[in-house]
Backbone as CSV, one residue per row, in Angstrom:
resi,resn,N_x,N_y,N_z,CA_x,CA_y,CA_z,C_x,C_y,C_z
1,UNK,20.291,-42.694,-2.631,20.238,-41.628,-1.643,21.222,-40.537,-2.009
2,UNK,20.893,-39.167,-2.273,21.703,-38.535,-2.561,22.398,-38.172,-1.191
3,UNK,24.152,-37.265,-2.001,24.611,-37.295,-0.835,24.766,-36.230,0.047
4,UNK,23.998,-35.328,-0.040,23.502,-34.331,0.234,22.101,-34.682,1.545
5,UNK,21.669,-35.926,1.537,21.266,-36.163,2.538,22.260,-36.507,4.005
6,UNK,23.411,-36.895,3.743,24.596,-36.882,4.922,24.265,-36.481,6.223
7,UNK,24.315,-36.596,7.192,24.102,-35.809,8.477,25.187,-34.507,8.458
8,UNK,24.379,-33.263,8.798,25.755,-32.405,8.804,25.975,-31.558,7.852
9,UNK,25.145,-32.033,6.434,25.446,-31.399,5.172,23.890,-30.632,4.564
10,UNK,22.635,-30.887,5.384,21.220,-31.204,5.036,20.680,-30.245,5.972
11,UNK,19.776,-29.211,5.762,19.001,-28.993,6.859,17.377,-28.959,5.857
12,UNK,16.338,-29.186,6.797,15.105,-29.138,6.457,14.357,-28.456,6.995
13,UNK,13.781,-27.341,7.127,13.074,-26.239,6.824,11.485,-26.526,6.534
14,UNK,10.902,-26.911,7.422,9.103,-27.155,7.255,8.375,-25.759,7.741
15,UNK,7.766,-25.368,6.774,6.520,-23.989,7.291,5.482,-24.774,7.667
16,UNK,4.726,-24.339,8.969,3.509,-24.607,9.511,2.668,-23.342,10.250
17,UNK,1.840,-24.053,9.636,0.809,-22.806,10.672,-0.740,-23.450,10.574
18,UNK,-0.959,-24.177,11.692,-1.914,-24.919,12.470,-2.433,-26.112,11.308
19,UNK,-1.198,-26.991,11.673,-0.618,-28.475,10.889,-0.761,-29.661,11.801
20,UNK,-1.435,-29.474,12.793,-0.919,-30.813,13.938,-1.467,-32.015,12.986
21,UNK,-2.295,-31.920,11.915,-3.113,-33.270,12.030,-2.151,-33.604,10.588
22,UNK,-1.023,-32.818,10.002,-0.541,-33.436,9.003,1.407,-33.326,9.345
23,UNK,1.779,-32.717,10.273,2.878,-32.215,10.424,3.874,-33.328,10.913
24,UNK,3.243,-34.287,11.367,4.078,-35.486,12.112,4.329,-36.291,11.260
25,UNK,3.364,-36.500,10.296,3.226,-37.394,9.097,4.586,-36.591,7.844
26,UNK,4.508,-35.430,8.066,5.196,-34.628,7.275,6.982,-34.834,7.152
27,UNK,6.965,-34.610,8.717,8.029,-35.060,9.436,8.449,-36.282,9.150
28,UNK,8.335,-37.130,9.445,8.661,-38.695,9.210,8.851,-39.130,8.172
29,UNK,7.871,-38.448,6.983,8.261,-38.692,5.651,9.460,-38.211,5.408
30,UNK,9.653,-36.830,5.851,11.354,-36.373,5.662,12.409,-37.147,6.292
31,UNK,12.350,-37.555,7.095,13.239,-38.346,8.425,13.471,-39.883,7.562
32,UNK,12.545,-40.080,6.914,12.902,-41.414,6.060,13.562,-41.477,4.982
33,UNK,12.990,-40.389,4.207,14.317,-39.302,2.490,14.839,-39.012,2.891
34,UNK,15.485,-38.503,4.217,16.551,-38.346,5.115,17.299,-38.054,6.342
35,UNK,17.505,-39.238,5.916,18.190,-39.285,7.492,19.312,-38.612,8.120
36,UNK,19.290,-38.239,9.122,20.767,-37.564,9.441,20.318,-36.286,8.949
37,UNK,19.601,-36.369,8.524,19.688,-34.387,7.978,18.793,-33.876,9.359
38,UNK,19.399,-32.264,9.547,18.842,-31.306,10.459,17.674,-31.010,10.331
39,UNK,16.114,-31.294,10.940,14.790,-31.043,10.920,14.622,-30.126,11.626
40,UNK,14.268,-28.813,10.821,13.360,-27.247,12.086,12.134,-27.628,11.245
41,UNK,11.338,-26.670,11.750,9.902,-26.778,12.200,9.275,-25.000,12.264
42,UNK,8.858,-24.617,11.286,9.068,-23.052,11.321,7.537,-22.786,11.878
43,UNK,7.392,-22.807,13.019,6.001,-22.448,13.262,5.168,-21.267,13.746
44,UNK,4.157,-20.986,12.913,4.052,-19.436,13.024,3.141,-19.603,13.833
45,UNK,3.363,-19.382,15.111,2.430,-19.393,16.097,0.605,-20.163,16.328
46,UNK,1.130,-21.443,16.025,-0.180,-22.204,15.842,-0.847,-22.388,17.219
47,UNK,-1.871,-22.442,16.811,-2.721,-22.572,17.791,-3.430,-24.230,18.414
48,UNK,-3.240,-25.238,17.600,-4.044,-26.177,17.102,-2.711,-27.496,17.889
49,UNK,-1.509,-27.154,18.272,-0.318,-28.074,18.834,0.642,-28.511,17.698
50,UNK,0.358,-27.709,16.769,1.586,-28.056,15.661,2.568,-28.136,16.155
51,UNK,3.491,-27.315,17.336,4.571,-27.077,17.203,4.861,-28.651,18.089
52,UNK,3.786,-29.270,19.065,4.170,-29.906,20.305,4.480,-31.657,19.189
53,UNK,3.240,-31.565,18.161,3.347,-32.521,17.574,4.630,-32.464,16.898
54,UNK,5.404,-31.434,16.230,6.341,-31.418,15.293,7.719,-31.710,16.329
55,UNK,7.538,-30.964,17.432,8.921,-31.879,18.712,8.901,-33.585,18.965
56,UNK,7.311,-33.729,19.260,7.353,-35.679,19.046,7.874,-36.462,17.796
57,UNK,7.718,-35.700,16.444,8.445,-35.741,15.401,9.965,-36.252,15.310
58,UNK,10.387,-35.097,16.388,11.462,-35.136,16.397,12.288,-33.963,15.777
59,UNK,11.928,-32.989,15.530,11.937,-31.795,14.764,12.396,-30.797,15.967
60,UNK,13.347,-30.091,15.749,13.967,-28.551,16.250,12.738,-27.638,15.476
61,UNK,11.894,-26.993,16.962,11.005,-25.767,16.408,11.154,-24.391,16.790
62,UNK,11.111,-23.980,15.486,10.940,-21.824,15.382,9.697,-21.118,15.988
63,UNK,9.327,-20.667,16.703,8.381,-20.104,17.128,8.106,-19.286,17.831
64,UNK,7.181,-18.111,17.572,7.081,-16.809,17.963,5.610,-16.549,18.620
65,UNK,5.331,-16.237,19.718,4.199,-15.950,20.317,3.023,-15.357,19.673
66,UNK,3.361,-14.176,18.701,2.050,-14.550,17.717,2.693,-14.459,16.291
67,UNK,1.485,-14.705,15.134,2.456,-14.994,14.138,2.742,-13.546,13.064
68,UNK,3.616,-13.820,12.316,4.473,-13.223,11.795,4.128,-13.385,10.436
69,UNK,3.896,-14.244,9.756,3.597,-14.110,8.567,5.050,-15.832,8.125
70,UNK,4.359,-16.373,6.923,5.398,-17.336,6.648,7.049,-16.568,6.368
71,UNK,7.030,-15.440,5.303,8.175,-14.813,5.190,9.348,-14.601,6.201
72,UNK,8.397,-14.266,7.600,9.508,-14.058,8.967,9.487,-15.159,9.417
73,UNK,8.785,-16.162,9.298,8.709,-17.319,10.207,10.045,-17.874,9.479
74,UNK,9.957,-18.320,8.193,10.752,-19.163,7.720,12.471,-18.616,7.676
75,UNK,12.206,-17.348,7.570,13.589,-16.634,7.741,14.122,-16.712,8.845
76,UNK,13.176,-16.842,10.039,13.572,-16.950,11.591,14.694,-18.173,11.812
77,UNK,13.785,-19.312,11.269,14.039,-20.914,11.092,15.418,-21.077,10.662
78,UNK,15.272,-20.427,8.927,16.952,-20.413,8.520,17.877,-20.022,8.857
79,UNK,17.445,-18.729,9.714,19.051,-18.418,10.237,19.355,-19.094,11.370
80,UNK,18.600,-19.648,12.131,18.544,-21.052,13.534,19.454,-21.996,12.507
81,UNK,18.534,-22.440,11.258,19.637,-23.368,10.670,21.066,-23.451,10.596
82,UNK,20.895,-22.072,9.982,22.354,-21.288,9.507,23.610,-21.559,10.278
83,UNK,23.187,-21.088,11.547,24.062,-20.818,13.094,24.798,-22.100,13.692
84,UNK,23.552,-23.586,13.190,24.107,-24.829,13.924,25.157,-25.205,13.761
85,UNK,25.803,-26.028,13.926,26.927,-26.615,13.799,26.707,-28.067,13.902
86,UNK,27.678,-28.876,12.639,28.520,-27.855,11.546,27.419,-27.341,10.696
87,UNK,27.696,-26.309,10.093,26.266,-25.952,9.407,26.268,-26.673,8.131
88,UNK,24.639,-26.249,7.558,24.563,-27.011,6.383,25.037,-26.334,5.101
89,UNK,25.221,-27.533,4.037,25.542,-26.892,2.634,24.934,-27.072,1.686
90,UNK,23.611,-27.253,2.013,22.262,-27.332,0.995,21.139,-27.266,2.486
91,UNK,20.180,-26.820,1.872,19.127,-26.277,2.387,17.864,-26.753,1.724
92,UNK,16.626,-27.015,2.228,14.930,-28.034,1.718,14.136,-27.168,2.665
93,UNK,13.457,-26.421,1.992,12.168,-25.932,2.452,11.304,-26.488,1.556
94,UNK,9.735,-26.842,2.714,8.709,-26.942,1.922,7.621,-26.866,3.341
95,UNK,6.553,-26.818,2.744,5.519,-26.881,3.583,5.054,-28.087,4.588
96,UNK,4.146,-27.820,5.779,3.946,-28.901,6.341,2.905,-29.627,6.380
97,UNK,2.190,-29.630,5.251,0.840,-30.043,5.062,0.888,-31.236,3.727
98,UNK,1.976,-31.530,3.346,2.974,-32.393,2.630,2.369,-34.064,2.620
99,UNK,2.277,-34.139,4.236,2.083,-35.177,4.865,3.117,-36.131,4.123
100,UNK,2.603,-37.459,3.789,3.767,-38.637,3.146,4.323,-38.194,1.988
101,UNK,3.530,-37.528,1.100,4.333,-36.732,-0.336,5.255,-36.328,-0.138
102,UNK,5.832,-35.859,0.758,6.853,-35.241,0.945,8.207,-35.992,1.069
103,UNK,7.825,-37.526,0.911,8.789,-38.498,0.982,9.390,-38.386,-0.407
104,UNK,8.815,-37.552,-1.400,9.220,-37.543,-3.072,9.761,-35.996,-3.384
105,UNK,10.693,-35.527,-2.433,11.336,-34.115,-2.304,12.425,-34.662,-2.659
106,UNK,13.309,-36.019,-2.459,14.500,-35.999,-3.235,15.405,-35.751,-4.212
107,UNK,14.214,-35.670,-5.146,15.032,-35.024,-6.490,15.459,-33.730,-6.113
108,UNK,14.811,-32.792,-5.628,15.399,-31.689,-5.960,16.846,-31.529,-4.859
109,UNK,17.083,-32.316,-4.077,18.196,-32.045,-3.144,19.286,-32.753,-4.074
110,UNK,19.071,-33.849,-4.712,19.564,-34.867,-5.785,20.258,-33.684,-7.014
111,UNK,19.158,-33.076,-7.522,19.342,-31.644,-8.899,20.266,-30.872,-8.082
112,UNK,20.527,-30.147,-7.121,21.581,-29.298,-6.286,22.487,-29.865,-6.677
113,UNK,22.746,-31.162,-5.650,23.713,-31.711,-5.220,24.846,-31.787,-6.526
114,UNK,23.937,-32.658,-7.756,24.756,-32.915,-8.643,25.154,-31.506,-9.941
115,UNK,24.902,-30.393,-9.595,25.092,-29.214,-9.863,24.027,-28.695,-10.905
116,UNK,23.035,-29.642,-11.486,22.369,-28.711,-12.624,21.591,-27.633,-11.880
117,UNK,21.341,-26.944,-10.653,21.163,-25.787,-10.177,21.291,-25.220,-9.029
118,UNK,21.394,-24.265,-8.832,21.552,-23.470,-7.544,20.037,-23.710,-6.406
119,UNK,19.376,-23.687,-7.402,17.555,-23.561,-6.654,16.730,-24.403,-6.969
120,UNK,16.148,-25.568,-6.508,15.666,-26.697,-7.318,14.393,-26.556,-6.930
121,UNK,13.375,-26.345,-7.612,11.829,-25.956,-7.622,10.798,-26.948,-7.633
122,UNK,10.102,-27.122,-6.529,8.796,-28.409,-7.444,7.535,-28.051,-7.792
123,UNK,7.335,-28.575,-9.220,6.175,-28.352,-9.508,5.119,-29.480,-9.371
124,UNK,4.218,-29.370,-8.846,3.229,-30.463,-8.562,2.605,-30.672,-9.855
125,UNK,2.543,-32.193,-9.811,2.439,-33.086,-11.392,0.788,-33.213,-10.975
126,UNK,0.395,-32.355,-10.208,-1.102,-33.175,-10.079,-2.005,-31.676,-9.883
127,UNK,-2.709,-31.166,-10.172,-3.377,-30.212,-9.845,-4.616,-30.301,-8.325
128,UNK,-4.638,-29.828,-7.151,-6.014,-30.109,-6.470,-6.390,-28.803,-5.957
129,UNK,-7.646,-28.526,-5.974,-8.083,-27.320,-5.781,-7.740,-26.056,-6.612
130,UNK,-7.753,-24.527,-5.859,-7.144,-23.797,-6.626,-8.450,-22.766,-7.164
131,UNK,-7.919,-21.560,-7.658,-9.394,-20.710,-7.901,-8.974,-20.500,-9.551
132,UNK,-9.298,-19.012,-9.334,-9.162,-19.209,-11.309,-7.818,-18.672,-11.911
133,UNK,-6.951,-18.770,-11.039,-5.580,-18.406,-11.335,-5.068,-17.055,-11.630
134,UNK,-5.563,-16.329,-11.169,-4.892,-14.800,-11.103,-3.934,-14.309,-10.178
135,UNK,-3.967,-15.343,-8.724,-2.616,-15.151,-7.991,-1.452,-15.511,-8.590
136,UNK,-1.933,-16.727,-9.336,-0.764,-17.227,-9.627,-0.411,-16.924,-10.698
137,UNK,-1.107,-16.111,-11.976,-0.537,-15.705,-13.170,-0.134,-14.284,-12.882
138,UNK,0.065,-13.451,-11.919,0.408,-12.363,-11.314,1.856,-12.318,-10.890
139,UNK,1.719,-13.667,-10.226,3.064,-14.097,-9.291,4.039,-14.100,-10.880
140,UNK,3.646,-15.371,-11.657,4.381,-15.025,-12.655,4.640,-14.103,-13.318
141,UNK,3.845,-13.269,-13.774,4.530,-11.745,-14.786,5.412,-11.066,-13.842
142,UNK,4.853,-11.264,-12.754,5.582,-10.507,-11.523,7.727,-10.892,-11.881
143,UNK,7.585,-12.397,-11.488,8.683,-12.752,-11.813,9.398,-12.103,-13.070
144,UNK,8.361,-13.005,-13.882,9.290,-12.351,-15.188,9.651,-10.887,-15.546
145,UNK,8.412,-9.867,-15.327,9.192,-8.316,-15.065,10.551,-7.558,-14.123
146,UNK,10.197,-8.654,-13.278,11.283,-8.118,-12.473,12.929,-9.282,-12.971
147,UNK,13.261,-10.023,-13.133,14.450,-10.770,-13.472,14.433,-11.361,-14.660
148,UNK,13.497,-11.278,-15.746,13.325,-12.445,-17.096,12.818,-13.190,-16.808
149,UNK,12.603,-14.612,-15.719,12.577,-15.365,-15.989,11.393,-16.086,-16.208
150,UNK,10.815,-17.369,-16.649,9.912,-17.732,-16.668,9.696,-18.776,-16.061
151,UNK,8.103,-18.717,-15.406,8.277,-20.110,-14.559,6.972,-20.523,-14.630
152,UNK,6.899,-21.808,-13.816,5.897,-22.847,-13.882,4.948,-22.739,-12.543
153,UNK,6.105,-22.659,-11.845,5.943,-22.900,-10.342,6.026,-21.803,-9.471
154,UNK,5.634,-20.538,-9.094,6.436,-19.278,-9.319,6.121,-19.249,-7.213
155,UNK,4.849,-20.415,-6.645,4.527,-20.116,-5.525,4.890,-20.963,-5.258
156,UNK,5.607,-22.069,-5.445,5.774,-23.433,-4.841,6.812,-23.412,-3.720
157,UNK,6.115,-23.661,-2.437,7.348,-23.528,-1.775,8.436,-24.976,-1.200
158,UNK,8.664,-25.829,-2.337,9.090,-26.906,-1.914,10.339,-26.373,-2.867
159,UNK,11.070,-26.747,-2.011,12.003,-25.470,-2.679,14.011,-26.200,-2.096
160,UNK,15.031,-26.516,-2.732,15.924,-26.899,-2.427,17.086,-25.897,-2.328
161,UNK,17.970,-25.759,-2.396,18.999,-24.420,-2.224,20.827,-24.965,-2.352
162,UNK,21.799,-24.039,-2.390,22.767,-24.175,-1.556,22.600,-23.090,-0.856
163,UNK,23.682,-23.233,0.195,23.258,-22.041,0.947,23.769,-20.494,0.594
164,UNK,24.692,-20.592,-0.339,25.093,-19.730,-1.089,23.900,-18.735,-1.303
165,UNK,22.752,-19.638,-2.418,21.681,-19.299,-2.768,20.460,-18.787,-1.511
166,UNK,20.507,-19.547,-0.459,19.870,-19.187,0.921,20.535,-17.715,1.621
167,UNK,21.510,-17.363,1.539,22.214,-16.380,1.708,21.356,-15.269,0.910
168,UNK,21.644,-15.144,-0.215,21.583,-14.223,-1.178,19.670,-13.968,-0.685
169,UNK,19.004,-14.641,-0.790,17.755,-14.376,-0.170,17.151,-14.138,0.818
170,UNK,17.961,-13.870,1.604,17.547,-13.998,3.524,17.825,-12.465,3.697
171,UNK,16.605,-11.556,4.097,15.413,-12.198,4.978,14.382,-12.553,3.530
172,UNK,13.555,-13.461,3.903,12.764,-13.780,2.973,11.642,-12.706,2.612
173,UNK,10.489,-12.168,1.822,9.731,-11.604,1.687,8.532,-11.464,2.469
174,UNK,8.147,-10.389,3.018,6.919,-10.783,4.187,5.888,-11.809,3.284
175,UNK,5.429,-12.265,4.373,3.736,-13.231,4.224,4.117,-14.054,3.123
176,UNK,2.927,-14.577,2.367,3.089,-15.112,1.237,4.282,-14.901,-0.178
177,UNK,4.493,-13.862,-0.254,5.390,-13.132,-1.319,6.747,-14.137,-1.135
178,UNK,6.772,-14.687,-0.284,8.483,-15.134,0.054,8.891,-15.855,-1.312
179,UNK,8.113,-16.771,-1.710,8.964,-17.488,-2.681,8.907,-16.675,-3.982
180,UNK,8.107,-15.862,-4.225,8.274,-14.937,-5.465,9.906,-13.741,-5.394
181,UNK,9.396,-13.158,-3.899,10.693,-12.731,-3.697,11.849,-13.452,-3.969
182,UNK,11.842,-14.877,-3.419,13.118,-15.320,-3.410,13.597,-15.401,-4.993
183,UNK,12.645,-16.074,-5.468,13.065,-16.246,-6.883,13.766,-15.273,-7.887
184,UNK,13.402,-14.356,-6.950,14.110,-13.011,-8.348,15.109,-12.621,-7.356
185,UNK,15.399,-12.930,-6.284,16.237,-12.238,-5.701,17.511,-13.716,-6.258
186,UNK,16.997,-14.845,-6.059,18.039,-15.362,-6.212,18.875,-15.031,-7.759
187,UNK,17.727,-14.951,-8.637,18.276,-14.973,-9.785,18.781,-13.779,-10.393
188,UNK,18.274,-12.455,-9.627,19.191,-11.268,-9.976,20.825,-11.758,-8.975
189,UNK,21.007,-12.335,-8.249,21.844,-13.171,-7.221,23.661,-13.774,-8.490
190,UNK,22.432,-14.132,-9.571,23.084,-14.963,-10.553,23.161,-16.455,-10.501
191,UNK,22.417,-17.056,-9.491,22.067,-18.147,-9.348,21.070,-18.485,-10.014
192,UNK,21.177,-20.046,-10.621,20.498,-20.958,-11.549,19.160,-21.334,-10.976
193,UNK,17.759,-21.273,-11.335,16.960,-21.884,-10.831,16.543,-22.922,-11.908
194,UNK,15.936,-24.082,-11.345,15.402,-24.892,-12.051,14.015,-25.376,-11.779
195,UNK,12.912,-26.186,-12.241,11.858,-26.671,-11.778,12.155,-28.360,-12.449
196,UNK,11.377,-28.660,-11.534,11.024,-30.441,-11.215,9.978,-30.783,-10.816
197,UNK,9.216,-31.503,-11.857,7.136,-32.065,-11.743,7.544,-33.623,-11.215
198,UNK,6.845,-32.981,-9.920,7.177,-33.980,-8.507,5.404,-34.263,-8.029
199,UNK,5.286,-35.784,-8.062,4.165,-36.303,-7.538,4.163,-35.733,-5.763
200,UNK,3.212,-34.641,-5.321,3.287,-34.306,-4.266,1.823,-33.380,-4.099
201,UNK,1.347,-33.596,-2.867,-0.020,-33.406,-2.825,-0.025,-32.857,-1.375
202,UNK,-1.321,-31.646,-1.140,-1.134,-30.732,-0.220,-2.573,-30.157,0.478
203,UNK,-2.531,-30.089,1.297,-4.145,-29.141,1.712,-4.520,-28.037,0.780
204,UNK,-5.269,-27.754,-0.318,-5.464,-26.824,-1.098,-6.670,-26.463,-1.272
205,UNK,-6.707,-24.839,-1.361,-8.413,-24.393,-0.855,-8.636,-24.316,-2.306
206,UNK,-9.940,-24.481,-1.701,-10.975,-24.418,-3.236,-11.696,-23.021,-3.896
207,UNK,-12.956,-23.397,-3.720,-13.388,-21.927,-4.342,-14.581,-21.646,-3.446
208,UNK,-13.954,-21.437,-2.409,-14.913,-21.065,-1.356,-14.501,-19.607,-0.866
209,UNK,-15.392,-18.993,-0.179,-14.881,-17.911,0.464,-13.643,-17.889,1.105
210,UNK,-13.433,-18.649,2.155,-12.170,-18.742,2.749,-11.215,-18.899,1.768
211,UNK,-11.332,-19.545,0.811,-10.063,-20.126,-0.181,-9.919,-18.851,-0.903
212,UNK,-10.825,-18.021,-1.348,-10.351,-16.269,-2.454,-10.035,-15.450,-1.255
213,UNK,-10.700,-15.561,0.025,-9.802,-14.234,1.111,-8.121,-14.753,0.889
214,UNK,-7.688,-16.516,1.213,-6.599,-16.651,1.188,-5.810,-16.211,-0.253
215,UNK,-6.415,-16.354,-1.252,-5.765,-16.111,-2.324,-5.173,-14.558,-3.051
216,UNK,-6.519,-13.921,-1.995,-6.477,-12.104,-2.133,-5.110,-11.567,-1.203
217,UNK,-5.210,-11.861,-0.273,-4.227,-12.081,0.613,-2.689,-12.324,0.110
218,UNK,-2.645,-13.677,-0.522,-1.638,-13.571,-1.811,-0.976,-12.836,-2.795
219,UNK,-2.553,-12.732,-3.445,-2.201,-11.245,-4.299,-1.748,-10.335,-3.730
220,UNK,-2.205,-9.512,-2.280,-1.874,-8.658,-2.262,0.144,-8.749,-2.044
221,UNK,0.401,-9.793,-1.140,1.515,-10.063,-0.707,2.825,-9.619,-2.135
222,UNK,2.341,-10.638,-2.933,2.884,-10.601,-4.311,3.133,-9.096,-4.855
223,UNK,1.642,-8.146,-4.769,2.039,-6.902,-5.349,3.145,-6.297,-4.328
224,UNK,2.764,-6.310,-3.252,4.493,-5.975,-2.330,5.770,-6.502,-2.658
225,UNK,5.902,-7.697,-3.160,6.993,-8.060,-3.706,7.366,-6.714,-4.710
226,UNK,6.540,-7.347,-5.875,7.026,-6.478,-6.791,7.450,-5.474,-6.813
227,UNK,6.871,-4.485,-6.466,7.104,-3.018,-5.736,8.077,-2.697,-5.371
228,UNK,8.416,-3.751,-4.218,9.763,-3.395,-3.270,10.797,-3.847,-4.397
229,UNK,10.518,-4.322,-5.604,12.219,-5.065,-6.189,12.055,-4.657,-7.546
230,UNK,11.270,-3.551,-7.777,11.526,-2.519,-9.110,13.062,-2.186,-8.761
231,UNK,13.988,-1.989,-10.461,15.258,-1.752,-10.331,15.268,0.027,-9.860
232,UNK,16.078,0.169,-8.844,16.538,1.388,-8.862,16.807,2.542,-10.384
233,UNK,16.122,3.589,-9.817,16.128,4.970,-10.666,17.729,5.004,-11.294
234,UNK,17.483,5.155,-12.206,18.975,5.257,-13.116,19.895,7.128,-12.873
235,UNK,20.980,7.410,-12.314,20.972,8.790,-11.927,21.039,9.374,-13.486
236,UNK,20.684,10.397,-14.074,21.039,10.976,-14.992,22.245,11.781,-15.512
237,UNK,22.888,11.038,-16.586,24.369,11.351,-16.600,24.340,12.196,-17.561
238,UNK,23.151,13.146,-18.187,23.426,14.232,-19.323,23.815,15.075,-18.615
């Protein structure tokens, strides 16, 4: 058990948005990888009882009368985190559609803890669903134009922190964009990111209509990232 699971030292950070039938399951899996750690519940105004199921959980929930987009939701959540007392000194976001997989998020609180990074990333060791990858090879150049870096995982939002690193990124990026944002924000930040191929499995749309509106949607989110985090105009010193 890492020790970063501690009561006091841990907070957990779940995005939902109309999860009731996986969010409890989600929950519990975390509550068992750790215990004692602080459970919110970032819920963007579901409709479906996510938030009522995620309180039987046992989960502290974020929630706003209508929704906001994951970016404000989850930023809402963290700074609720932020504020508690005593506050935390590592930080676990991930999604709530996780269900029991989510019992295999340890490593990356484990990778923090023991210092090989500031930002511990998961990449899912399993592929399901998914369209033909242009959100996600977007998201990446995106990254890499804007900070160097290169990544695997560039949307994954299972995501570990110190809060150092949670700092430096808050408020998160509207809608979808958040974890692209974060990533370059952390790492223009000067904080270390890392990735970790973690057996973990998720509701993932396919190649249906609904699944390319969600993915367009993405895209578009992503090109807002970018945009907003082009480096400032250089003044001209001739």
């Amino acid at each position: 058990m890492p020790e970063a699971a501690a009561g006091g030292s841990l907070a957990v950070i779940v995005a939902a948005r109309n999860e009731a039938d996986r969010v409890g399951e989600t929950a519990a899996a975390l509550r068992t990888s750790f215990p004692g750690a602080a459970l919110w519940v970032a819920d963007d105004a579901s409709t479906d009882g996510t938030a009522e199921v995620a309180m039987a959980a046992g989960a502290q929930v974020v929630s706003r009368g209508r929704p906001h987009g994951k970016g404000a939701n989850v930023s809402a959540a963290a700074e609720a985190a932020l504020s508690a007392a005593p506050p935390p000194r590592l930080v676990l976001l991930c999604d709530g559609d996780l269900a029991g997989s989510a019992a295999a998020l340890t490593p990356l609180v484990a990778a923090v803890e023991r210092g090989e990074c500031d930002l511990a990333v998961a990449a899912f060791s399993r592929r399901v669903g998914g369209g033909f990858g242009i959100a996600l090879g977007f998201a990446r150049w995106a990254i890499r134009r804007r900070c160097g870096l290169e990544t695997a995982a560039p949307i994954s939002g299972q995501r570990a922190l110190r809060v150092e690193a949670l700092r430096a990124t808050l408020p998160f990026a509207r809608g979808y964009g958040m974890e692209v944002g974060m990533t370059i924000d952390a790492v223009r930040a000067g904080h270390r990111l890392r990735e970790y191929e973690l057996d973990l499995s998720h509701r993932a749309g396919g190649r249906s209509l609904a699944g390319f509106v969600h993915r367009a949607r993405q895209l578009l989110d992503f090109a807002r990232v970018y945009v907003a985090r082009r480096e400032p105009r250089r003044a001209n010193r001739s």
